[in-house]
TINUTI-563909 format. One record per residue (C-alpha): x, y, z; residue in one letter. Coordinates in steps of 0.2 Angstrom, whole numbers, padded with zeros to 4 digits, always signed. Example, Ala and Ser with C-alpha at 12.3 -4.5 7.8 and 13.67 -1.06 7.14 Angstrom:
+0062-0022+0039A
+0068-0005+0036S
END
This chain:
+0031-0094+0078X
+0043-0091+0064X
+0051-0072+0065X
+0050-0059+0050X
+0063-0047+0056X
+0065-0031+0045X
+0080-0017+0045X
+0073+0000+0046X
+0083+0017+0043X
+0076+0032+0050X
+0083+0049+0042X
+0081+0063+0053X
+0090+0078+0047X
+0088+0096+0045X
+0086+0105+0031X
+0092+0123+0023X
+0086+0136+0007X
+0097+0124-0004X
+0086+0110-0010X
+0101+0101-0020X
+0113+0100-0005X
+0099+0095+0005X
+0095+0080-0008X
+0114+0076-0008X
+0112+0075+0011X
+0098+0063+0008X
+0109+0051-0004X
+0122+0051+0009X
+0110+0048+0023X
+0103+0035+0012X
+0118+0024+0008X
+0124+0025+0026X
+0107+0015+0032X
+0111+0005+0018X
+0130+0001+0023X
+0120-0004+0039X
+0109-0018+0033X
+0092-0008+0032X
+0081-0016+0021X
+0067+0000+0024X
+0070+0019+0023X
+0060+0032+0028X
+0063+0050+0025X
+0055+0064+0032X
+0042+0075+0025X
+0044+0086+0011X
+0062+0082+0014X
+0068+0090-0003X
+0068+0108+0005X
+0065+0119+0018X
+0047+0116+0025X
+0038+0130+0014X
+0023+0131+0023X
+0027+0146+0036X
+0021+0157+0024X
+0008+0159+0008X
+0018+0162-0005X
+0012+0160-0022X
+0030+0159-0030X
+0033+0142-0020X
+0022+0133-0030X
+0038+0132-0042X
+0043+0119-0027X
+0031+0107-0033X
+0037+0092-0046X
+0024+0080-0058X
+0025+0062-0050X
+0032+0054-0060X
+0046+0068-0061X
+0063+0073-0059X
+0062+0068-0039X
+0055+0052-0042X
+0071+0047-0057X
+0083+0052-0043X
+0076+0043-0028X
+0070+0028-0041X
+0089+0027-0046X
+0095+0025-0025X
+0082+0013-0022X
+0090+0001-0034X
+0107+0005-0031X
+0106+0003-0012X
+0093-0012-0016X
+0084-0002-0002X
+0061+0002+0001X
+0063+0019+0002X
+0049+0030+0008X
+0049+0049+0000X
+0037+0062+0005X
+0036+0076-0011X
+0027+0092-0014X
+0017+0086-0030X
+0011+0095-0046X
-0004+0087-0053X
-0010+0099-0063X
-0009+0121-0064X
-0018+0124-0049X
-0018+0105-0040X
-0006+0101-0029X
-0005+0088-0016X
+0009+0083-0002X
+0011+0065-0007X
+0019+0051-0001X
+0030+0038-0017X
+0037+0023-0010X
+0049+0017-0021X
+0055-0006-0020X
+0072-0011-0020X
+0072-0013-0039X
+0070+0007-0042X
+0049+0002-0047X
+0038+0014-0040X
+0025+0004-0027X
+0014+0015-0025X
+0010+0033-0018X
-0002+0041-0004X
-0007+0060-0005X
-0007+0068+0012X
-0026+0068+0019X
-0029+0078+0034X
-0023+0096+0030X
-0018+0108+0043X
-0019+0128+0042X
-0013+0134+0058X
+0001+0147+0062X
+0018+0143+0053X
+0009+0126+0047X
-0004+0135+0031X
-0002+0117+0022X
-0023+0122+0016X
-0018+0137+0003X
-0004+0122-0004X
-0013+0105-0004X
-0029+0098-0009X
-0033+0083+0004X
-0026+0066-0003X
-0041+0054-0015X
-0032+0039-0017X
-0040+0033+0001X
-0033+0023+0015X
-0022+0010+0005X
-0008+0000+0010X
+0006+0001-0003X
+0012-0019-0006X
+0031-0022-0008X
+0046-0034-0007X
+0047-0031+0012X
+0029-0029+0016X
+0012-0021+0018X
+0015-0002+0021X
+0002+0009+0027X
+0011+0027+0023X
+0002+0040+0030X
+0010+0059+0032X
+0011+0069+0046X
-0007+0079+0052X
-0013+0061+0048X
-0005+0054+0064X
-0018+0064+0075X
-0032+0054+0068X
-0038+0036+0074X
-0049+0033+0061X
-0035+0035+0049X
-0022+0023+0056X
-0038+0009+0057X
-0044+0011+0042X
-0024+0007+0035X
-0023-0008+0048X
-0040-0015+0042X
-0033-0016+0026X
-0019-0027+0030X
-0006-0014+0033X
+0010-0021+0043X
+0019-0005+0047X
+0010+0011+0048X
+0024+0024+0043X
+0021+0045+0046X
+0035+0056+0038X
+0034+0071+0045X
+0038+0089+0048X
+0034+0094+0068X
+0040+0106+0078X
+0036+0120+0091X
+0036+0137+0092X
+0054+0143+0102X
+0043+0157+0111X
+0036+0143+0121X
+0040+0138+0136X
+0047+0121+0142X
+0031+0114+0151X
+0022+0117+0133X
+0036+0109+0122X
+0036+0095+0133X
+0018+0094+0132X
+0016+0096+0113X
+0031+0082+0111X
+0024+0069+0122X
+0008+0071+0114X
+0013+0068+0098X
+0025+0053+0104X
+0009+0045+0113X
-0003+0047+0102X
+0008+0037+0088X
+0012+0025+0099X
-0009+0023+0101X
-0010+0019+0085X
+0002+0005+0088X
-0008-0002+0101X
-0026-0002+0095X
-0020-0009+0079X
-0007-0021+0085X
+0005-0016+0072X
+0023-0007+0074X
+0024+0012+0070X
+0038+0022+0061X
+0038+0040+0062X
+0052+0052+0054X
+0053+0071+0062X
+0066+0082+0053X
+0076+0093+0066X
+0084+0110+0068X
+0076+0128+0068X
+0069+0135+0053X
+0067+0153+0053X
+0050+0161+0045X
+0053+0169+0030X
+0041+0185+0033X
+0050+0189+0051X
+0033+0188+0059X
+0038+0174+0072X
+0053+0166+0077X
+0050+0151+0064X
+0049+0134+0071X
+0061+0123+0079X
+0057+0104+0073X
+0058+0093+0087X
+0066+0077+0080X
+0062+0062+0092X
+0061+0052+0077X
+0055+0035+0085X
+0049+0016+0079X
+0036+0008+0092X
+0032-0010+0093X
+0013-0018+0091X
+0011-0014+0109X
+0016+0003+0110X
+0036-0001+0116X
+0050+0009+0112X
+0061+0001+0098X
+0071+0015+0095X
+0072+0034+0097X
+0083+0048+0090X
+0086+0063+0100X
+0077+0080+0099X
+0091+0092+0092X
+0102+0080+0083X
+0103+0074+0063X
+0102+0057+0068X
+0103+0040+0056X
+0093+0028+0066X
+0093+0009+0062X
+0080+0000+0070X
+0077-0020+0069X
+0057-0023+0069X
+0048-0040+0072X
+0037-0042+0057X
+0027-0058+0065X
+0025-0050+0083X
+0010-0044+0077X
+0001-0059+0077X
+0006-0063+0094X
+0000-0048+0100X
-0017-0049+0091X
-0020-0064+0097X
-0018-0060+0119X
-0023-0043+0112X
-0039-0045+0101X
-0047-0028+0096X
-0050-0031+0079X
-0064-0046+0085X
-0072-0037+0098X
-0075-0022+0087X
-0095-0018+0087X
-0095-0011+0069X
-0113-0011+0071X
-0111+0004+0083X
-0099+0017+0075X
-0110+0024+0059X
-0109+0041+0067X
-0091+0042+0065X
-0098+0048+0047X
-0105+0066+0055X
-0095+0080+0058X
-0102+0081+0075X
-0118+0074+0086X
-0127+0091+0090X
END
């Protein structure tokens, strides 16, 4: 069988209160995966700034941008100047009052493919994503470009199973999940090692039952919370791609800023599909409850 190799660039950095020496970081990390052949980036989310949602803070709505937008011109223009997919992941303005944390996958010639708002919304301590985004309403859709089918999905969405099918029934060939993860540093080693292996298991799952590589992008570095009430969160980086059966393609480290370029086998997943056939042996006929909330 013919190979379909792609390039992937991972950018894992951390991030500070400076939003444009953050974006400039992002160019440079940008053009030095694409000094290194990658054909796809993929940046972490809500990379623009520091990750806002520690706190509920009204005055941070001021982060958010209209899509399109001043972030979407900038990350157009390094897409077609690096002839590079890029994958952003933006705080989005829809309207006074709307606001969603979206996904906008920019093709080599700048063009806007096509974007995903964030579905699965958190609210837990440090992560209060529900008072900032309304759940995504464009559905489960692969976004088509000149490298491929992408099935862009952010962050609290790589818990969910049903999630990462629904973007591999639809013909996605990568399932990418920018993302912005990390523990609290009062915790102790047994529990971050728990919480990071999860995370890293449950991702590479999605690989498996779906026969289909994963990308995931972590930022990295502490972040402190900006009311003092805890001792902020310290991102865990790993930033890893897995192949169609769960392998290890590449891995960054946990504490690092880290460009990763990572070479991913496009046609393996027919291989895979075929000694591996999930997708036939599916009962749909059985799963209508997935629908309810719960089976009292």
């Amino acid at each position: 069988m013919t190979t379909n190799k792609l390039q992937i660039g991972l950018v894992q950095q951390s991030n500070t209160g400076n939003t444009e020496e953050n974006i400039s970081k992002l160019a440079a990390n940008i053009a030095d995966c694409a000094r290194q052949g990658a054909q796809l980036v993929v940046l972490q989310e809500l990379h623009n700034s520091l990750y806002f949602c520690q706190v509920e803070d009204v005055d941070l709505f001021d982060l958010a941008e209209p899509i399109p937008g001043p972030s979407t011109q900038l990350y157009s223009e390094l897409a077609k100047k690096h002839q590079v997919v890029l994958v952003t992941s933006l705080f989005e303005k829809r309207a006074s009052g709307l606001y969603h944390n979206t996904a906008v996958v920019f093709d080599k010639d700048g063009s806007m493919a096509g974007k995903y708002r964030k579905m699965h919304i958190p609210d837990d301590p440090g992560f209060y994503e529900k008072f900032y985004f309304t759940p995504g309403d464009l559905g489960y859709q692969p976004i088509q470009t000149s490298v491929g089918k992408l099935g862009v999905l952010v962050c609290w969405d790589q818990w969910y199973p049903e999630a990462a099918r629904l973007m591999a029934l639809a013909g996605s060939e990568l399932l990418i999940y920018p993302t912005a993860i990390g523990w609290d540093p009062r915790d102790d080693q047994d529990e971050k090692d728990r919480q990071r292996n999860a995370w890293i298991t449950i991702q590479r799952s999605h690989a498996v039952a779906n026969g289909v590589p994963v990308v995931s992008v972590n930022r990295v570095g502490h972040e402190a919370d900006p009311s003092s009430l805890s001792e902020g969160i310290q991102f865990w980086g790993n930033s890893f791609v897995s192949g169609p059966q769960g392998e290890f393609l590449g891995q960054a480290s946990s504490d690092s800023e880290e460009n990763l370029l990572v070479e991913v086998d496009l046609s393996r997943s027919e291989d895979v599909r075929r000694i591996w056939p999930f997708f036939r042996d599916r009962r749909i006929g059985s799963y209508s409850k997935l629908t309810k909330r719960f089976l009292d």
